[in-house]
C-alpha distance (Angstrom), angle and dihedral (degrees) to the residues before:
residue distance angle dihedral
X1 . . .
X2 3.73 . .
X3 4.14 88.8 .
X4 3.91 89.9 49.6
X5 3.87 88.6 50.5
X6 4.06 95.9 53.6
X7 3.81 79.9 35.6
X8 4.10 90.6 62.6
X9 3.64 88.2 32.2
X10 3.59 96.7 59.2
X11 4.61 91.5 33.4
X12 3.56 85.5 59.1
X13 3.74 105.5 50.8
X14 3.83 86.1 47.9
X15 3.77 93.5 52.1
X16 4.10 88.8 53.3
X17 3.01 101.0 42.4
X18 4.29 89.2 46.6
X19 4.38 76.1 50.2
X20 3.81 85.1 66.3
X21 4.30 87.3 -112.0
X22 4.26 113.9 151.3
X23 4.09 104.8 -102.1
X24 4.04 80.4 -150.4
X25 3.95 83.9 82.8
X26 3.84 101.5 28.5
X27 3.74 110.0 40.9
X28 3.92 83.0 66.8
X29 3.70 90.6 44.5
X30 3.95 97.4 47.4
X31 4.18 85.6 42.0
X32 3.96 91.6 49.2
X33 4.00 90.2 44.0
X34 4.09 89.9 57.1
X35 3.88 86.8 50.9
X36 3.64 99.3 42.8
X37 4.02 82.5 49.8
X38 3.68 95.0 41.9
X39 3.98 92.9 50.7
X40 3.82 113.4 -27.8
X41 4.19 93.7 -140.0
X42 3.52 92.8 64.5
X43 3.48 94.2 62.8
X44 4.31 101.0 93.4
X45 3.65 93.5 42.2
X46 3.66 98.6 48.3
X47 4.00 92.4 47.1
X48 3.83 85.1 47.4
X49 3.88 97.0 43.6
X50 3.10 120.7 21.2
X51 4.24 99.4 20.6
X52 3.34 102.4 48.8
X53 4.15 99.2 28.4
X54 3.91 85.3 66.7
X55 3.71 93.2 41.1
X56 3.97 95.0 52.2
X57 4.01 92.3 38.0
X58 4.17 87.9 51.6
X59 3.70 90.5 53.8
X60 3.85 96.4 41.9
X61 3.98 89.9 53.8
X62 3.82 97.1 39.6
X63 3.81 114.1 20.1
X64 4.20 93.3 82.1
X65 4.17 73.8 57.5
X66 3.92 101.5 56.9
X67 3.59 91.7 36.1
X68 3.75 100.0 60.7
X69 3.61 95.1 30.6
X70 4.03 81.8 61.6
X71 3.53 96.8 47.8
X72 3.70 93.9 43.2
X73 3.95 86.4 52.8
X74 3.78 95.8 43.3
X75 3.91 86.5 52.6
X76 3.73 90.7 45.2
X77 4.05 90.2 66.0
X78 3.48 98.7 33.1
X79 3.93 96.6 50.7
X80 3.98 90.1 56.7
X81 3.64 86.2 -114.5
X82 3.92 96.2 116.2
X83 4.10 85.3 53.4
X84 3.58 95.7 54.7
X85 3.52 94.4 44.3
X86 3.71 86.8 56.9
X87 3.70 92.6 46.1
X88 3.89 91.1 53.0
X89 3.92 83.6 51.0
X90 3.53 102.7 52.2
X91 3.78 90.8 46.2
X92 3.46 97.9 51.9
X93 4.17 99.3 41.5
X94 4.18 93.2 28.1
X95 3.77 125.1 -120.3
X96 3.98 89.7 -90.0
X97 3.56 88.7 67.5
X98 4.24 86.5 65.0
X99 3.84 94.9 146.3
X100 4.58 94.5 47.5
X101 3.49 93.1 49.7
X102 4.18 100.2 48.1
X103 3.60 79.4 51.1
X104 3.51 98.0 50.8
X105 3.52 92.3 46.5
X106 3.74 92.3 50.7
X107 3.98 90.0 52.5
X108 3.98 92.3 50.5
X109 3.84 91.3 56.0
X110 3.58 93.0 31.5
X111 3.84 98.2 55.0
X112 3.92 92.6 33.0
X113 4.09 92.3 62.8
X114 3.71 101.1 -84.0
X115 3.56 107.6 155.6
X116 3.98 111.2 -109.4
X117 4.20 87.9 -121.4
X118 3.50 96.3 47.5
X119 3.60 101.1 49.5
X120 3.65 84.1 68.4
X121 3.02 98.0 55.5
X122 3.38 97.9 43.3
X123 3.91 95.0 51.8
X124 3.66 105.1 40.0
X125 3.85 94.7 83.3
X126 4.06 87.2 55.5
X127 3.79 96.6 45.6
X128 3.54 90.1 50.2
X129 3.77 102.6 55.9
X130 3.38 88.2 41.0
X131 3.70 97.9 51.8
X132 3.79 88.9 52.2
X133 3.80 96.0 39.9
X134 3.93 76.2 55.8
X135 3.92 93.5 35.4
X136 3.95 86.2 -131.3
X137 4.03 112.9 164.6
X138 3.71 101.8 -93.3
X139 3.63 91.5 -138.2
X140 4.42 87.8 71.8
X141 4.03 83.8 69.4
X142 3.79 101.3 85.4
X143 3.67 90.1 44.3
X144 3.39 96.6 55.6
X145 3.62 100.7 46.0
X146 3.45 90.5 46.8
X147 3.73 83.0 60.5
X148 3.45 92.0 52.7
X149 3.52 103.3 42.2
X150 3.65 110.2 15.4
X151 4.03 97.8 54.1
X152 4.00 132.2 30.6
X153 3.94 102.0 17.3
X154 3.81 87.0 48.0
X155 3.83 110.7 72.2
X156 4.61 96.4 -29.5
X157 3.54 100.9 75.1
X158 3.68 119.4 73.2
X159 3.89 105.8 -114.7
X160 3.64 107.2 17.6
X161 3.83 97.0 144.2
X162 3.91 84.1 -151.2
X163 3.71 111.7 138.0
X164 3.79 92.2 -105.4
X165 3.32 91.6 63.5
X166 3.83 104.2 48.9
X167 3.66 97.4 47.6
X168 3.83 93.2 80.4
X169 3.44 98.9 52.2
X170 3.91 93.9 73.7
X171 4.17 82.5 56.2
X172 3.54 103.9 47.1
X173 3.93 100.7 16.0
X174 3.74 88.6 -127.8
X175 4.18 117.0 132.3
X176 3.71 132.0 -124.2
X177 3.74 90.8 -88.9
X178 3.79 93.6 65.8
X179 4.35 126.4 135.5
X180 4.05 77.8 6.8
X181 4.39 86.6 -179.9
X182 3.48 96.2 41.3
X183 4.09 87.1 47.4
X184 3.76 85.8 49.0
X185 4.08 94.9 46.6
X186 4.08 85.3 45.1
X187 3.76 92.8 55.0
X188 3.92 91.2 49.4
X189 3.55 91.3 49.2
X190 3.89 93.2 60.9
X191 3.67 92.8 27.3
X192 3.59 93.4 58.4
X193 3.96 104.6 43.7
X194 4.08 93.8 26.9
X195 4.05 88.5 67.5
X196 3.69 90.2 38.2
X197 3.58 101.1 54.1
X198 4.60 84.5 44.5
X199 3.42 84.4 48.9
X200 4.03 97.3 52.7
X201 3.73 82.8 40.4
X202 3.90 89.2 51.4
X203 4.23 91.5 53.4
X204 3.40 99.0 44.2
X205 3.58 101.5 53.9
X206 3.91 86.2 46.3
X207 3.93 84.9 52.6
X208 3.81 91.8 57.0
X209 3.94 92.5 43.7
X210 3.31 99.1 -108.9
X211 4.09 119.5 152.3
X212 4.33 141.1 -171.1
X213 3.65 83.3 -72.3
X214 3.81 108.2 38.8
X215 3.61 136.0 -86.5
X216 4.27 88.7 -54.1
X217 3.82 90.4 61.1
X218 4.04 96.3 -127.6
X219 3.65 134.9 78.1
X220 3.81 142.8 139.9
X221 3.53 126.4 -102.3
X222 4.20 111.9 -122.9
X223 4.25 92.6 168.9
X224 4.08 116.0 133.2
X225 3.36 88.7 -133.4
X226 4.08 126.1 77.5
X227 3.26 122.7 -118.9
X228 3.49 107.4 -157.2
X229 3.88 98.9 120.1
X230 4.26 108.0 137.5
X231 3.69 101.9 -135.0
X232 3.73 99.0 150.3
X233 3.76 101.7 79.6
X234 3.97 123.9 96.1
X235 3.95 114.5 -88.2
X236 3.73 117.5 -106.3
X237 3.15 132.6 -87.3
X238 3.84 106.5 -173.9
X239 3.69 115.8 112.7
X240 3.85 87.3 -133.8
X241 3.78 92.2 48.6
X242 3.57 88.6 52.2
X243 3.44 100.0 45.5
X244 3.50 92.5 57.3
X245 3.62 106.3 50.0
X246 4.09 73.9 54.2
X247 3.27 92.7 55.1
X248 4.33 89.8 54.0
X249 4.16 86.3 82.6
X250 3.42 101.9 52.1
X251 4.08 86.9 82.3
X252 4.10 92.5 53.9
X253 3.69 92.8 32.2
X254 4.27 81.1 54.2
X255 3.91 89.3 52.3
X256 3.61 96.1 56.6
X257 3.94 91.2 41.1
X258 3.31 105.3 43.7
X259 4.66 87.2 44.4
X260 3.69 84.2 61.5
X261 3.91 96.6 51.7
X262 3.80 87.6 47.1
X263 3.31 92.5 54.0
X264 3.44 95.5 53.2
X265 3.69 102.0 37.5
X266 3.67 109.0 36.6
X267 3.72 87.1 69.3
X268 4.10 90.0 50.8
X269 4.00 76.9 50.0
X270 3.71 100.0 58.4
X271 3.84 105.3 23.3
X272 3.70 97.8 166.3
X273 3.86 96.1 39.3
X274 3.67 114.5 -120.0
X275 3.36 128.3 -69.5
X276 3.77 118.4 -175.8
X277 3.76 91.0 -169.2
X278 3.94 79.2 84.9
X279 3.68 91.7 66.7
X280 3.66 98.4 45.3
X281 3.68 101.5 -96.6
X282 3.56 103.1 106.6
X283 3.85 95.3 163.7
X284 3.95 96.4 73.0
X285 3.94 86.6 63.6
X286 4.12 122.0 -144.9
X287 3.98 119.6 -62.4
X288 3.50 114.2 -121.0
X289 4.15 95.7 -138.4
X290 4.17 88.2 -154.8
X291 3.64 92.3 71.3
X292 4.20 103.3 45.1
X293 4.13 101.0 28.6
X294 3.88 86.9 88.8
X295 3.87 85.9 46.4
X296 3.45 99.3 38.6
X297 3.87 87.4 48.2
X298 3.90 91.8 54.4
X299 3.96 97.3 55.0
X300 4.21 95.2 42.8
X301 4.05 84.9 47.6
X302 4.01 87.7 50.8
X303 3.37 96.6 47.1
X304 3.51 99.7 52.9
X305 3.76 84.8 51.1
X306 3.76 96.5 54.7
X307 3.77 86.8 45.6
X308 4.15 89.6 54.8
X309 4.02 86.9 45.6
X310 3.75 98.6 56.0
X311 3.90 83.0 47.7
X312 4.08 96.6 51.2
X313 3.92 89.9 63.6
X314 3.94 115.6 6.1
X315 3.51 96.2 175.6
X316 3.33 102.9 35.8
X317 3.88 90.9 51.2
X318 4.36 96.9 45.5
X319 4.24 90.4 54.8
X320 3.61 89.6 72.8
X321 3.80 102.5 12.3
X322 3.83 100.0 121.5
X323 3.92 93.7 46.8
X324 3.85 93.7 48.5
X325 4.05 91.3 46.2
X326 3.69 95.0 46.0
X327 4.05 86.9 47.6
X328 3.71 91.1 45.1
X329 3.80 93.9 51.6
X330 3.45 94.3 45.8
X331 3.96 89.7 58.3
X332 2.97 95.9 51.2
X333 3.83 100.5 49.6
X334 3.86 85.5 53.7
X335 3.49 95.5 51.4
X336 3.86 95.0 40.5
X337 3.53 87.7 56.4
X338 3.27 111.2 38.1
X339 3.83 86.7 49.3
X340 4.00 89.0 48.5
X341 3.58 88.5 48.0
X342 3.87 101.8 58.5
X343 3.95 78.7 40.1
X344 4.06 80.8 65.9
X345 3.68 93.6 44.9
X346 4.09 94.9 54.7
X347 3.30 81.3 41.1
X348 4.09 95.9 65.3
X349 3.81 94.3 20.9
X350 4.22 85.5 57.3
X351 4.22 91.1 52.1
X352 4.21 86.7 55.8
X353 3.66 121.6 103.0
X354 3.68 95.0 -122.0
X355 3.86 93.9 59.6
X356 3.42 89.3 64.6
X357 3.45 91.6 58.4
X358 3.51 86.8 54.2
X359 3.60 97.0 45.9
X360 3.69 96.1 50.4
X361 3.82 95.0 47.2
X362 3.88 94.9 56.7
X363 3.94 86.6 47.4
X364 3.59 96.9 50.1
X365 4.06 95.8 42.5
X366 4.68 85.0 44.7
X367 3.97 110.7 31.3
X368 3.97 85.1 165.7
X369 3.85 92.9 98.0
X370 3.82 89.5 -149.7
X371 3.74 99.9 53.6
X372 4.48 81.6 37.5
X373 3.77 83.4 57.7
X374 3.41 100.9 44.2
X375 3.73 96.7 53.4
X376 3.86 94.1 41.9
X377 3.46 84.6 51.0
X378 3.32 102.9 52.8
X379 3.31 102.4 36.0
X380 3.56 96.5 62.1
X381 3.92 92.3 48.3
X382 3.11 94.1 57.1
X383 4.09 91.5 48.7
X384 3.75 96.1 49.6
X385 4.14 90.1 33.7
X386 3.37 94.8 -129.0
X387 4.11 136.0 100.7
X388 3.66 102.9 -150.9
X389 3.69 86.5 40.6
X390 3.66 101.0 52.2
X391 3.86 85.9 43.7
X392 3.66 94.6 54.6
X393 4.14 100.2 43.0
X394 4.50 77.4 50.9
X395 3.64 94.4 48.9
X396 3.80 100.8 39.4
X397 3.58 95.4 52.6
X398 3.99 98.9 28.4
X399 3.76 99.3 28.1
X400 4.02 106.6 102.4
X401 4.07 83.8 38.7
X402 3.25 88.6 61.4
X403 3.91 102.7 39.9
X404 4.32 74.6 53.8
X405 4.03 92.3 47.4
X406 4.03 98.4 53.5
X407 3.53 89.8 41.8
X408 3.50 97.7 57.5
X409 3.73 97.6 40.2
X410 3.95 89.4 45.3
X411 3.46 100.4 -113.4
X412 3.87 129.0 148.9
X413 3.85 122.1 -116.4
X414 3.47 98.2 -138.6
X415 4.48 83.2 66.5
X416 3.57 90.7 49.2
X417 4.27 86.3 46.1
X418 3.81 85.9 58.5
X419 3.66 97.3 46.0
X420 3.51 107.6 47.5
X421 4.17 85.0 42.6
X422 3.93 89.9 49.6
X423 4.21 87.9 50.4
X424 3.83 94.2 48.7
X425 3.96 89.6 64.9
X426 3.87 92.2 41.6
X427 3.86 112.6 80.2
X428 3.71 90.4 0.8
X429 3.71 89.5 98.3
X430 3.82 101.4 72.0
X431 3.83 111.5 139.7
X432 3.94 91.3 -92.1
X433 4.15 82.7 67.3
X434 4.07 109.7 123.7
X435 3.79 89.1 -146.2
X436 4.22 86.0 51.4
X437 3.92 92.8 46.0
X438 3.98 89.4 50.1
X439 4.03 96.1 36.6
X440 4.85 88.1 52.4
X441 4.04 80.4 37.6
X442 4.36 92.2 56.2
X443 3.71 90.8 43.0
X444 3.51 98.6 45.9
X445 3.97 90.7 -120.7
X446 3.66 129.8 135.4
X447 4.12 123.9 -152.6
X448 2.91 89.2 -97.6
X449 3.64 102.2 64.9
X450 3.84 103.7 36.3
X451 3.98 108.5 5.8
X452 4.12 87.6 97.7
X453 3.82 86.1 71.4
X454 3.85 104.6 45.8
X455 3.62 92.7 43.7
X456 4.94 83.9 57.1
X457 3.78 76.2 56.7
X458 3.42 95.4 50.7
X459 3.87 95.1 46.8
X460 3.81 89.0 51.7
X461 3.73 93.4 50.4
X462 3.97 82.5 53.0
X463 3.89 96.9 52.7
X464 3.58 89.3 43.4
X465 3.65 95.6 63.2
X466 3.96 90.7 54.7
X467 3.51 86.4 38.6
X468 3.56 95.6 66.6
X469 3.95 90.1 39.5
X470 3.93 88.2 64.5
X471 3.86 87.6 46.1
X472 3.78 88.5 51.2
X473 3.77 97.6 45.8
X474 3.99 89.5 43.5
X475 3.69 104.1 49.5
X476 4.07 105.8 16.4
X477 3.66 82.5 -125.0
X478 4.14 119.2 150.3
């Protein structure tokens, strides 16, 4: 009974959140109805304790995170910086190759601290003028910025500061650089056989005649975003021109710079930690600098970058500053909290009798603490429909087991880091995914029409992960 209760539990805040309903009212809901039908006196305290203490302690950690990463993203489009980027892109890879250079462009943003949500935004208006230009079936877009953005440069490649990536450094006390080849071999993996299966997707729908708009060759456009991007004229030649769109890196080029000199010198900074006993205020405690030099890392990195984004286009940035900001904020306080709220939810559903049944069943079928992780992991993404979520209800409940596991089998945290970040984006992505809603909602898509091809990217993120577990346990390699 206790495993069909956090079975319902779990059913029902997937089928609301699938409805399109806020999980910032009905994780605690679902989470309070498992109590109340576990042992209805427990309810209070558990909302109080255990529901809201992991909801408030997510957002404390990671909220600094989402909000820069918004701003930074926000900035990105409204500096021009996102447009030359794309313009760079498309000259280098060619217009016919519509589907490698959305995904390119998604990556760049992606692993440079574009916020997940905003890079869709932020791309759509490209992919679609190219996909016309290239009269590619409209319904391939989603897919392939999914691929872009949703997969690798989330929580594969070794220094995205994405927050998928900087969650398990407070667990293991690794950084965002951790497994660095096995990142690298993960990426390839769904690099490789994500823009194969597009492209096979791509020729056969050009075999049966079928065009942006359908097989009829005319439609109307119904996307949220604009799509008013001029791609059609001739590239640049002026040196100045050219130097500019350049010049549109050097803020996510910065990011990734500047996170690796944090990372090293913020420990050099504070080589004793900090204890604010020293200054008299013994109640805040000391801060153990293992757990927040990845996060701490993250925000100085973004900062500098939306520092270097104002400067790329002053003007251009200040006409519309207060909109964007108050836009970007907003995002990011939704995501935050919806993210901190399912956070909450694991939190309560992981203290219930029945997830222990749950727990101990995946542990006794995998004693391999990576391939234990990895399933955990990814199961419970893919239940709550969200990464950092999933990743958070594993390593709350499972996290000193596993710190235990790795130890005793003699493996390094910084491979179980990669793992369990690689799992969160695997089945995460089922169609009751906030980043899926809002990525069908920008095209103007529904499920229906383009779900089939996120969900290939999901399975390849999911092999991936066990992929790069065989290459571990083959070659020692990390």
């Amino acid at each position: 009974m206790d495993l069909v209760i956090i079975i319902l539990a779990l059913g029902l805040l997937m089928l609301i959140a699938y409805r399109g309903f806020s999980v910032i009212l009905f994780a605690p809901l679902c989470a309070l109805l498992a109590v109340i039908l576990t042992e209805p006196s427990y309810a209070l305290p558990f909302f109080s304790n255990i529901f809201m203490e992991k909801m408030v302690g997510f957002i404390k950690n990671y909220f600094p995170v989402f909000l820069l990463g918004a701003v930074f993203g926000k900035l990105v489009e409204m500096s021009g910086i996102a447009e030359s980027i794309a313009k760079i892109i498309i000259n280098l890879v060619g217009r016919k190759r519509a589907i490698l250079a959305i995904v390119l462009m998604c990556a760049i943003l992606t692993y440079s601290g574009v916020s997940l949500f905003v890079v869709a935004f932020a791309v759509y208006p490209f992919a679609a003028n190219l996909f016309r230009e290239a009269n590619i079936p409209k319904r391939l877009i989603p897919g392939t910025i999914a691929l872009g953005a949703l997969s690798f440069t989330m929580d594969a490649m070794p220094g995205t500061p994405q927050i998928q990536n900087v969650i398990p450094t407070s667990f293991f006390k690794t950084d965002i650089y951790a497994a660095p080849i096995l990142g690298i071999i993960g990426s390839l993996f769904v690099l490789c056989l994500g823009l194969l299966y597009l492209e096979r997707r791509r020729k056969k729908a050009q075999m049966a005649g079928e065009g942006y708009f359908g097989f009829n060759g005319a439609g109307e456009e119904t996307a949220v975003a604009a799509e008013t991007v001029n791609m059609s004229a001739a590239p640049s030649t002026n040196s100045a021109s050219i130097g500019r769109q350049v010049l549109a890196f050097v803020p996510l080029i910065l990011v990734g710079v500047a996170n690796k000199f944090f990372t090293i010198s913020i420990p050099k900074w504070y080589p004793e930690g900090f204890d604010f006993s020293k200054l008299g205020l013994e109640a805040f405690g000391k801060v153990d600098l293992a757990t927040v030099t990845g996060i701490w890392s993250v925000e100085l990195a973004l900062v500098l970058g939306i520092l270097t984004a104002l400067a790329y286009d002053w003007k251009r940035v200040t006409s519309g500053f207060q909109q964007g900001i108050n836009a970007s904020i907003g995002g990011a306080l939704l995501a935050a909290m919806n993210t901190g709220s399912e956070y909450g939810f694991g939190g309560v559903i992981a203290s219930l009798p029945g997830f222990v049944t749950v727990r101990d069943s995946i542990s006794h079928t995998f004693t391999n603490p990576l391939i234990n992780g990895a399933v955990t992991t990814n199961v419970l993404a893919g239940i709550t429909g969200s990464a950092s979520g999933g990743m958070g209800i594993a390593l709350s409940a499972m996290g000193d087991k596993y710190i235990q596991a790795i130890t005793q089998y003699n493996i390094p945290p910084e491979v179980m880091h990669r793992v369990v970040a690689m799992a969160s984006g695997g089945m995460d992505s089922l169609p009751h995914n906030g980043a899926v809603i809002t990525l069908l909602a920008v095209t103007g898509l529904t499920h229906k029409q383009a779900y089939g091809d996120i969900f290939a990217v999901t399975i390849f993120k999911t092999l991936a992960c066990f992929f790069v577990i065989l290459v571990y346990s083959l070659t020692g390699l990390v």
